[in-house]
N, C-alpha and C positions, 0 to 999 in steps of 0.2 A: 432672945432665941424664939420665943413666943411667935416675934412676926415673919422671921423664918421660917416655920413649922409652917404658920399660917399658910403663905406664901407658897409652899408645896402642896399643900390640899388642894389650894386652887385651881391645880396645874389639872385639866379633864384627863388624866392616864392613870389608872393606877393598874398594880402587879396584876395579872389574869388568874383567874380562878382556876384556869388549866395550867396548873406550872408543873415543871417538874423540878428546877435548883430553886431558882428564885424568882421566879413568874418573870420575870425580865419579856422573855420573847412572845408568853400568854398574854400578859397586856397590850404588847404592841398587836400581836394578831387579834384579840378583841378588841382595842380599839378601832382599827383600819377593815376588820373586817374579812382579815386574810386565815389561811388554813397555820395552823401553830409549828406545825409538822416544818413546813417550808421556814416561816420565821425563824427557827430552833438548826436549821441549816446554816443560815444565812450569818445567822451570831457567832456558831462555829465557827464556818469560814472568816469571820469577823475576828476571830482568837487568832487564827494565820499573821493578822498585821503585825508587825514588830509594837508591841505594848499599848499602841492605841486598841486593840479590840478588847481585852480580858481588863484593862485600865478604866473604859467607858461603863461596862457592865458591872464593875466593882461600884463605883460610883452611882449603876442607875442601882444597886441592889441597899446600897447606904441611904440613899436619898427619896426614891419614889414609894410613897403612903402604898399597905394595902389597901384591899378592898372595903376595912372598917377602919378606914384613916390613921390607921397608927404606923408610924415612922422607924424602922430599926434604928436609926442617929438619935431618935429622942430616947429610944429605952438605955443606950449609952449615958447620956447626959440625961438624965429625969431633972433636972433643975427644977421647971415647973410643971405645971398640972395641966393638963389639954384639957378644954372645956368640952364637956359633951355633946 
């Protein structure tokens, strides 16, 4: 699991400092640069799709590190110890 973990820290995105559920839409407007406001539309609209939208976002909210690299999936499974 270790090089799993790894392997998502690596990814350049994580949750935005401006969130408001699960920084999902914060990250992506700080990463790219765009107003959060608009992103935070866009995801809604994104819940409209028949189970891909709210499906995606369950997923990026399991998987993508915050901002001090810790993982909601690893606090699940603590197996091992994240090195600092």
């Amino acid at each position: 699991m270790d090089t799993f973990y790894r392997s998502l820290r690596s990814i350049p995105f994580r949750r935005g400092p401006k969130r408001w559920v699960g920084g999902i839409a914060g990250g992506i407007s700080a990463k790219f640069g765009w107003d959060p406001t608009l992103v935070r539309i866009v995801v809604l609209i994104g819940f409209l799709l028949p189970g891909i939208g709210l499906f995606t976002y369950v997923v990026a909210w399991v998987l993508l590190p915050w901002q001090d690299n810790t993982i909601p999936l690893e606090r699940v499974f603590p197996g091992t110890q994240r090195p600092l």
